[in-house]
C-alpha positions in Angstrom: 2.3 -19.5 -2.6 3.9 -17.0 -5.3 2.1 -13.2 -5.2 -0.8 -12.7 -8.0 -0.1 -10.8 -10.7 -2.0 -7.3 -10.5 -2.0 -3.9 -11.6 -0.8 -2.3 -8.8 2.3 -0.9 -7.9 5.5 -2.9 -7.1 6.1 -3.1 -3.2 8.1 -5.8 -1.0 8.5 -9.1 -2.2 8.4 -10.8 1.2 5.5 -12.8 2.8 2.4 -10.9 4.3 3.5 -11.8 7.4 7.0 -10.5 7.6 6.0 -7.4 5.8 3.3 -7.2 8.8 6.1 -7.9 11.6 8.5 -4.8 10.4 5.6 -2.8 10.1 4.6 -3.4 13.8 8.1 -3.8 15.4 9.0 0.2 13.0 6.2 1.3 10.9 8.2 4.5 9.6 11.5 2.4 9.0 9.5 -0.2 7.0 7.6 2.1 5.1 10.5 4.6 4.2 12.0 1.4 3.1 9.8 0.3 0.9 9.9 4.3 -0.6 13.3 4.0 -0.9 13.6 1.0 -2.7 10.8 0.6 -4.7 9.3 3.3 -6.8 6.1 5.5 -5.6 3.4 4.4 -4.8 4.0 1.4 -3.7 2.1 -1.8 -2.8 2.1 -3.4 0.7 0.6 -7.3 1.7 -0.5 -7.7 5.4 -1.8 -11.0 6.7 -5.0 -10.5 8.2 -5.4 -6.4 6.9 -4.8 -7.2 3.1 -3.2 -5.2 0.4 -2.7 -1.6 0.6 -1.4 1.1 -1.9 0.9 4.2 -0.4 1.3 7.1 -1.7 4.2 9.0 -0.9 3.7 12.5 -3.1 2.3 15.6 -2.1 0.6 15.5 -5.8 -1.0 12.0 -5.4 -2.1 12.5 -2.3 -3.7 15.8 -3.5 -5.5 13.9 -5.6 -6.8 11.4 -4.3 -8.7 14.3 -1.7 -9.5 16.1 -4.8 -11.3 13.2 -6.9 -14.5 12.8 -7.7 -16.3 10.8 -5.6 -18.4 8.9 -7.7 -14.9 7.4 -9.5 -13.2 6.9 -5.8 -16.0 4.9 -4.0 -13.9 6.1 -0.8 -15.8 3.5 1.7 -16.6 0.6 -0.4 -13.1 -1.0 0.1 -14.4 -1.1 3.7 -17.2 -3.3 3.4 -16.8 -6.8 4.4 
């Protein structure tokens, strides 16, 4: 099945599954990876856990902390 088209950020084009599989065999090689050669943030797909956005700078991570709550809904991505 081809990936949806979204607005997030560009990230690995492999399967879910694969993408899962580096990340548990060398979570910091596969995610320096995907920094490296896509640009920041970037999106990741894995089977069972869904997709994710990283953040890589000190300035978006900033804030994200820093945001307003009420536009962030920090734990509603959670519910299921």
């Amino acid at each position: 099945m081809p990936p949806q088209k979204t607005n997030l950020p560009l990230g690995p084009s492999s399967p879910a599954f694969w993408q899962l599989l580096h990340y548990a065999h060398d979570p910091l090689g596969f995610l320096e990876g995907c920094a490296d050669v896509t640009v920041t943030p970037f999106t990741v797909r894995w089977t069972k856990y869904g997709t994710a956005v990283m953040l890589t700078d000190a300035e978006s991570i900033r804030d994200v902390f820093r945001g307003d709550p009420q536009v962030l809904h920090s734990g509603e991505g959670n519910e299921s």
